[in-house]
C-alpha positions in Angstrom: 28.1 143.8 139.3 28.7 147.7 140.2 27.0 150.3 138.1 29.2 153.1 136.5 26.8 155.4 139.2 27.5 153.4 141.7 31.5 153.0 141.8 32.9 156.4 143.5 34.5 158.9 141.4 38.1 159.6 141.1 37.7 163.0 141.1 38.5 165.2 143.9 35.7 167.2 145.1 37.0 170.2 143.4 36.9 168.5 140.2 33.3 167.4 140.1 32.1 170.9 141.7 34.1 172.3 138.5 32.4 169.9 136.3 29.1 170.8 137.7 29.4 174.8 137.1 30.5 174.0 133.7 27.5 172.0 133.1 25.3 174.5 134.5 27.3 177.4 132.5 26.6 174.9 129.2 22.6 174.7 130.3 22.1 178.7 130.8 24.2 179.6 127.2 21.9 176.8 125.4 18.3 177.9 127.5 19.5 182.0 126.4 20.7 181.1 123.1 16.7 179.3 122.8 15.5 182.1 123.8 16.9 184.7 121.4 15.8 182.2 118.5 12.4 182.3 119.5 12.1 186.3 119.8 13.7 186.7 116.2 10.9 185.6 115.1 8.0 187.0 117.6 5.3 188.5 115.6 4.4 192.2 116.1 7.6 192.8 116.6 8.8 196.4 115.6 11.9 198.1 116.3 11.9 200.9 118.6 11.3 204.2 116.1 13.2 206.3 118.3 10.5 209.0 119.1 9.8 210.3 122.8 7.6 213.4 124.7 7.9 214.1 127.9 8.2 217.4 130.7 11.8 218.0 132.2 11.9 217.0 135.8 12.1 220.2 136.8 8.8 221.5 134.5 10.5 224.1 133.1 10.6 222.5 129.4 9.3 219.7 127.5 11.9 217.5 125.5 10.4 215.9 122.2 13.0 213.3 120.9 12.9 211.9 117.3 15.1 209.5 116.0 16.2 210.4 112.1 16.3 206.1 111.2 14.5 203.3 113.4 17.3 202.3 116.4 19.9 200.5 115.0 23.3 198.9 116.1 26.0 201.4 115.1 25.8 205.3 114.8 22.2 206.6 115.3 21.0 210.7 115.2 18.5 212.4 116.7 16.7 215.4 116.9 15.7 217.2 120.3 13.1 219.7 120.1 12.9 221.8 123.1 9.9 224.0 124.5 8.8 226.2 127.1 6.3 224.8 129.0 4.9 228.0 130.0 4.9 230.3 126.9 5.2 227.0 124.1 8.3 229.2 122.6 11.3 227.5 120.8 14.2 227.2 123.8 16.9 228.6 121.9 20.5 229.1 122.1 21.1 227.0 124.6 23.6 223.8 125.2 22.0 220.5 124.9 24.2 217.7 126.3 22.9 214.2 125.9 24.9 211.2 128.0 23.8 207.4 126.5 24.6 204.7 129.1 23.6 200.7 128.2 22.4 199.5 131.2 24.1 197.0 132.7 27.4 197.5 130.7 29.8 200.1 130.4 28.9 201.6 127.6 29.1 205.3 127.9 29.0 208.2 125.7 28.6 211.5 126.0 27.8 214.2 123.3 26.6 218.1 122.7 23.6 219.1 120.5 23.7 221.9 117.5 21.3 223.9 117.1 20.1 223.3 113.6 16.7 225.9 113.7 15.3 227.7 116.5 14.6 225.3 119.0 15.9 222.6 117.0 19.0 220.5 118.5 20.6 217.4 116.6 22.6 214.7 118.3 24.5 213.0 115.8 26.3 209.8 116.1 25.4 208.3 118.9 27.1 204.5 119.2 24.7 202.0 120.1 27.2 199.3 120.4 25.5 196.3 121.0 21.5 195.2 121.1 19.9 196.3 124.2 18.5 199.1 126.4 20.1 202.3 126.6 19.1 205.3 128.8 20.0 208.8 127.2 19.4 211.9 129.7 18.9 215.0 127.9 20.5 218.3 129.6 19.2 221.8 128.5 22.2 224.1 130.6 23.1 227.6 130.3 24.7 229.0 133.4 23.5 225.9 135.2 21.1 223.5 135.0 17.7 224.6 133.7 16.2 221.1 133.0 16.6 217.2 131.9 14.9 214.4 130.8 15.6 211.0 130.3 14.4 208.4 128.5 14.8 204.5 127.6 15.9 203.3 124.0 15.3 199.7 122.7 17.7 198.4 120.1 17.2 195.7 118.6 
């Protein structure tokens, strides 16, 4: 007697391949799918709070970022302070632009600061579209570049 396995398939070879990659599509949603169930529940987990410090690539200022609300999906605002390095003054009056790319997507946005108090700057509604990371570069400009930052976002 012949096995099912053992009789030869009817199906052209395109037709099995085709099978196959479906099968293996199936496997990779279901083993990503197990995956996102089991960090929902991680302990420790926190969401990202938004805040970042750092020196402008060019040392000229230093860019403290604060979130207003823990990272979220949907509009978020922050608030950009910006300081001389070398005197520790308020930068003021200048343009802050801010550009907030997801990595690996195209999701893209791009948005100027107001100055709310000396030295001050507040981004407001920023889409975060989807969970994920985002990079943001901050751009202090006047005539021309004077200095940027950038920094990675976890949303969650």
């Amino acid at each position: 007697m012949i096995e099912p396995r053992d009789r030869p398939s009817t199906r052209s070879p395109r037709e099995r391949r085709g099978a196959r990659a479906r099968r293996a599509a199936l496997a990779a949603v279901a083993a990503l799918a197990l995956l996102a169930l089991q960090g929902c529940g991680a302990e420790g987990w926190e969401p990202d709070p938004g805040r970042r410090l750092d020196a402008g690539m060019n040392g000229r200022i230093e860019f403290s970022v604060a979130s207003t609300a823990p990272l979220a999906v949907g509009a978020n605002t922050f608030h950009v302070r910006l300081t001389w390095l070398d005197s520790r003054k308020p930068v003021q009056r200048i343009k802050l632009r801010v550009y907030s790319t997801m990595l690996g997507m195209r999701h893209e946005s791009v948005h100027d600061a107001v100055e709310i108090e000396p030295g001050l700057y507040e981004v407001a509604n920023v889409p975060f579209s989807m969970t994920g990371t985002y990079d943001m570069q901050f751009r202090a400009l006047a005539a021309s570049l004077i200095d940027e930052a950038e920094f990675s976002f976890e949303v969650y």
